[in-house]
C-alpha positions in Angstrom: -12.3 44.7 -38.1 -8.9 43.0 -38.9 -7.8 43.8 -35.3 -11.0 42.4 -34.0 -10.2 39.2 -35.8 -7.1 38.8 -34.6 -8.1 39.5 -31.1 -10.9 37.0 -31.5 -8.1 33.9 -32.7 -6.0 34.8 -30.0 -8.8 34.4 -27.4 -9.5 30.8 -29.1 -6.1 29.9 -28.8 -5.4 30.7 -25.5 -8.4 29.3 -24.5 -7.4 25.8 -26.1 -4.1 26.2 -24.4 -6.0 26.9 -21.0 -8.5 23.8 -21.7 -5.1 21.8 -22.8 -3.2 22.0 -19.7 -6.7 22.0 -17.4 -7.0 18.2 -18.4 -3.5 17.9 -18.2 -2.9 18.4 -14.9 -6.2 17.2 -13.9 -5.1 14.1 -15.2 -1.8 14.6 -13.5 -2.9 15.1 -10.3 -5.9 11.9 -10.4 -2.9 9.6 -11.0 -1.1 10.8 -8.6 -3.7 10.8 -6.3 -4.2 7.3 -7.2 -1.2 6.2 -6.3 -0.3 4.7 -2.8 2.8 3.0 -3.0 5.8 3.1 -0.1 8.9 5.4 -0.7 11.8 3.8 -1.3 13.7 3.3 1.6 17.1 3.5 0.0 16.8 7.0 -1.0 16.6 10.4 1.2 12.7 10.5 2.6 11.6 14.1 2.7 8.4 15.1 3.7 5.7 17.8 5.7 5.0 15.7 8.3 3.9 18.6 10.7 2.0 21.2 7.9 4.9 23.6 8.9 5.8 24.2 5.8 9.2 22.4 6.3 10.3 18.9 4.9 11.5 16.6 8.1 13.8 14.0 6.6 13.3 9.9 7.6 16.2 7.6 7.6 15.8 3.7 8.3 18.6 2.8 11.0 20.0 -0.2 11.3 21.9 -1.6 14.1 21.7 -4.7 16.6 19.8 -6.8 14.3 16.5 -4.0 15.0 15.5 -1.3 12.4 14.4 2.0 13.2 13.2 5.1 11.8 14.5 8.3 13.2 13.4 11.7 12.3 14.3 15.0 12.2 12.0 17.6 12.8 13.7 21.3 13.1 17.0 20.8 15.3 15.5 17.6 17.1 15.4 14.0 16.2 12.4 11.1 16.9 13.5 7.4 16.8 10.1 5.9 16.1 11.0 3.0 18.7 11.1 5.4 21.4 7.1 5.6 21.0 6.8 1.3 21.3 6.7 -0.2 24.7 9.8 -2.8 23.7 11.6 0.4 21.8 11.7 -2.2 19.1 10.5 -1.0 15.8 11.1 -4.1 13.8 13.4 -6.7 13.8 16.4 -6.8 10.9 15.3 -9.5 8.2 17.5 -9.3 4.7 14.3 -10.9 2.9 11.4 -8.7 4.8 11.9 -5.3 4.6 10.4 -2.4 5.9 7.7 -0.3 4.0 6.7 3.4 4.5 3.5 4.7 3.2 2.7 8.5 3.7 -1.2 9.3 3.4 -3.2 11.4 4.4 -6.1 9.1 6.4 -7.8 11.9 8.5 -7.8 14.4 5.7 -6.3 17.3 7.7 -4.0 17.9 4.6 -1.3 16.3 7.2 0.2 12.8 6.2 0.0 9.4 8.6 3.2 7.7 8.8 2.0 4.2 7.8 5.2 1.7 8.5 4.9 -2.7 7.9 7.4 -4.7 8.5 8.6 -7.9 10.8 9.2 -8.2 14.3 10.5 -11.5 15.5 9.5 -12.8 12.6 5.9 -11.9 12.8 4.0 -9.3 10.7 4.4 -5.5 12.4 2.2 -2.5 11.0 2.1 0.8 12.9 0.4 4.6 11.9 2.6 7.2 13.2 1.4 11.0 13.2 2.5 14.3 14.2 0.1 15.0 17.4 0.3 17.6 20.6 3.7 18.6 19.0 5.2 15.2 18.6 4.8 11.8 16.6 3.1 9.6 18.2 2.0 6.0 17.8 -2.2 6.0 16.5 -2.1 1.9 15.8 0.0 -1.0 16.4 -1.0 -4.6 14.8 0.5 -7.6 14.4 -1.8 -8.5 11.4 -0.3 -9.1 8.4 -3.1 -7.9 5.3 -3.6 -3.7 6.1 -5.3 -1.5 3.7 -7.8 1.6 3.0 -10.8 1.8 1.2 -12.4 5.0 0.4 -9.1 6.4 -0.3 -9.9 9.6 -2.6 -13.6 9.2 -2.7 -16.1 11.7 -1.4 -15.9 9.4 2.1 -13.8 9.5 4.7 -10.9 6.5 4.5 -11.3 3.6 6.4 -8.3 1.8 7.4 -8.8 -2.1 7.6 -6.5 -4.9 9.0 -6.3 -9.0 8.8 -4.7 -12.3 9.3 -4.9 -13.5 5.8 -5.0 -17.4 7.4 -7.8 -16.6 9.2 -9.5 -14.2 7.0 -13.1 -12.0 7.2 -13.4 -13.1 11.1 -10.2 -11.8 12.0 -10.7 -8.0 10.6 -10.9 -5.0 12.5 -11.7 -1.2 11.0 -11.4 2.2 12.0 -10.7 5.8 10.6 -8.2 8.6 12.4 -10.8 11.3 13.2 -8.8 14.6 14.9 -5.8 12.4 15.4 -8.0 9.9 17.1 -8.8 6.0 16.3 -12.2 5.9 15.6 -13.0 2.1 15.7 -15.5 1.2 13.1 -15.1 -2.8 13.1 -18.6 -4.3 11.2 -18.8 -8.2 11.9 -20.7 -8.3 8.2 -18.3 -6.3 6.2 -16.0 -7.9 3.9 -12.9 -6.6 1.9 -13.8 -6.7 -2.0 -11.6 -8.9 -3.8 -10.5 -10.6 -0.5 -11.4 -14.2 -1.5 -9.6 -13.5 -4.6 -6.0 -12.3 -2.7 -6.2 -15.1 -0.4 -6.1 -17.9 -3.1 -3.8 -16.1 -4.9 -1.9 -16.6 -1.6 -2.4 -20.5 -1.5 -1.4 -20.5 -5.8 1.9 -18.6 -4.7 2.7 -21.2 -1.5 1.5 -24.1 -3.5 4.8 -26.1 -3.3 3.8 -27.2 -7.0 2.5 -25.8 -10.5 -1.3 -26.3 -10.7 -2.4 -27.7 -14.2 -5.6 -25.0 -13.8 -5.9 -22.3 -11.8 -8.5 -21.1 -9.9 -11.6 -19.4 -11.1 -9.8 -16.1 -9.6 -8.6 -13.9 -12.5 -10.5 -12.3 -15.9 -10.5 -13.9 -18.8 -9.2 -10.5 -20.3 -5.8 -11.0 -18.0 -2.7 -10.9 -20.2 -1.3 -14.0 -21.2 2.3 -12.4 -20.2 1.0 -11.9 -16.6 -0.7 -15.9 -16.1 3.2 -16.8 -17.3 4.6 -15.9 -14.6 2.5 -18.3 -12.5 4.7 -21.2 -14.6 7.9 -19.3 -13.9 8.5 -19.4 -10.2 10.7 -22.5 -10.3 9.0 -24.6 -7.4 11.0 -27.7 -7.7 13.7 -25.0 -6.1 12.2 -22.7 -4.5 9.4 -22.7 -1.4 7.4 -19.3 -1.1 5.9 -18.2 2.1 3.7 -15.3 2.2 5.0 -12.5 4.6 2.3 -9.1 4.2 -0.1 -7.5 1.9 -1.5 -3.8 1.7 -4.5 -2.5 -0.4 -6.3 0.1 -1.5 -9.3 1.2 -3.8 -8.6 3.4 -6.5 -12.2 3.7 -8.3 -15.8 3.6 -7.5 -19.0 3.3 -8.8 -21.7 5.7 -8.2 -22.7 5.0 -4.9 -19.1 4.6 -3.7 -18.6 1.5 -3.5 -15.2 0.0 -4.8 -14.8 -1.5 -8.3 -11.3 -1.6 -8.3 -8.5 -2.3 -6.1 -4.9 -2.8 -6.4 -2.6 -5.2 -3.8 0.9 -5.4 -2.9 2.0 -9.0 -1.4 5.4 -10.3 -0.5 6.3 -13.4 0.0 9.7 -15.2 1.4 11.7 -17.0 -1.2 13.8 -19.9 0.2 15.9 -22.3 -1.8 14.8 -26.2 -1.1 18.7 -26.9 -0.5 19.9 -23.8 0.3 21.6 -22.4 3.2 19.6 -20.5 6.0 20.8 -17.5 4.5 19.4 -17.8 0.9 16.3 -16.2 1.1 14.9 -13.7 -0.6 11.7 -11.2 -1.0 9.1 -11.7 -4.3 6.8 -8.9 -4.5 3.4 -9.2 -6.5 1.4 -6.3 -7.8 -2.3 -7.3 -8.8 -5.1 -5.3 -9.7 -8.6 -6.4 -8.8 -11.6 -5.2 -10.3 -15.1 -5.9 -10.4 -16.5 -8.1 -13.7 -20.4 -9.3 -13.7 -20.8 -8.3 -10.2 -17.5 -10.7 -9.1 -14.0 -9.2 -8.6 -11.5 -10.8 -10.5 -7.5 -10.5 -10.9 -6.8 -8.6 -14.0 -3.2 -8.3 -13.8 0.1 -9.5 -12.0 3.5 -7.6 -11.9 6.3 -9.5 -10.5 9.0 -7.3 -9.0 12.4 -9.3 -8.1 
């Protein structure tokens, strides 16, 4: 009986620890999930690009005022400009610089190569992925809002792309079927939260602190995050927005998006500065949905 008993706590116990590290790492792997943000440039870029099993490494390359991205895949190497028409990736811009997103858009457990960036000083975003035994180029824009929706719903992603000066009538949609654009473009769809982002946009270019602000953000936003609306120093400093990329992160029950999470930049430029004193502001807001309306709930400055 006393064995019996002891069996019996032992089975509870490991059965907590079981339940423990269940929610754990489902926890874990929702955040991560969650989480679309581009790799640091800076630092050694490792990745399955080709479901191989085998990392190929990505390194930016500078030289003659162009950026590229090369990588190696086994004993050969891909410069990504090889796969443009001008063999010019982007152009080299100290207060623009290039992002990298890896995600997986067709869900073939195989990551797209999402790059923005500049190109004679216009906005530059590309999808890259490993096709017919080589990378390729899926998409080219020169729009500078891109984002996903549906990202790790029970859809398939959409990929969506915009001038944020000319707005809704300017976007254009698709998804990467079988390594394939798939163009999906609705002349009545419009990005949640958009209206939101794009006077955000006009706050941030504003050459002057607004006594109100718009009717854009929750009134649960953190006093902290409004602050730094009063901090950006406008009788020295200009700001011109650059790019943006979105995506959704939760959904209601009919998957639609109730929350959303952007990443703008915006040149810096000092009033009576030289040419050369620019620099890149990067804002991080979250959008969700409030009474039916999207509104900005928070604002992270980074730089």
């Amino acid at each position: 009986m006393n064995l019996l008993i002891i069996k019996k706590k032992n089975f509870l116990a490991l059965l907590v620890v079981i339940l423990i590290l269940i929610v754990v790492i489902t926890v874990n792997k929702r955040n991560t999930l969650q989480t679309i943000a581009p790799i640091d440039s800076t630092k050694n870029i490792d990745a399955d690009l080709t479901c191989d099993g085998q990392n190929e490494h990505m390194e930016f390359i500078r030289k003659d005022n162009t950026i590229d991205l090369n990588i190696s895949h086994n004993s050969n190497s891909t410069y990504l400009s090889s796969k443009i028409n001008d063999n010019i990736l982007f152009s080299l811009n100290n207060h623009w610089s290039p992002k990298i997103y890896l995600y997986d858009l067709s869900r073939d457990i195989k990551p797209e190569i999402i790059l923005q960036g500049v190109k004679e000083n216009k906005s530059i975003c590309y999808i890259f992925s490993w096709k017919d035994d080589k990378f390729q180029n899926l998409y080219s824009s020169d729009k500078n809002i891109f984002g996903i929706l549906d990202s790790k719903n029970n859809k398939t992603p959409q990929c969506f792309s915009l001038s944020a000066s000319k707005g809704n009538s300017s976007l254009n949609s698709f998804m990467i079927i079988n390594n394939e654009v798939l163009d999906t473009t609705n002349d009545t769809f419009t990005i949640p939260s958009l209206n939101n982002i794009t006077n955000f946009i006009k706050l941030i270019e504003t050459p002057y602190e607004l006594d109100d602000l718009p009717d854009i953000f929750s009134a649960k936003i953190d006093k902290t995050d409004l602050a730094t609306l009063w901090n950006l120093d406008k009788e020295n400093y200009s700001y011109s927005f650059q790019d943006a990329f979105f995506y959704d992160y939760d959904w209601d029950s009919y998957s639609n998006a109730t929350s959303l999470k952007w990443r703008l930049t915006f040149e810096k430029n000092k009033l009576k500065g030289e040419e050369g004193d620019k620099s890149e502001v990067i804002f991080y807001l979250d959008s969700m949905i409030e009474d039916s309306n999207f509104k900005i709930v928070s604002i992270k400055k980074i730089k």
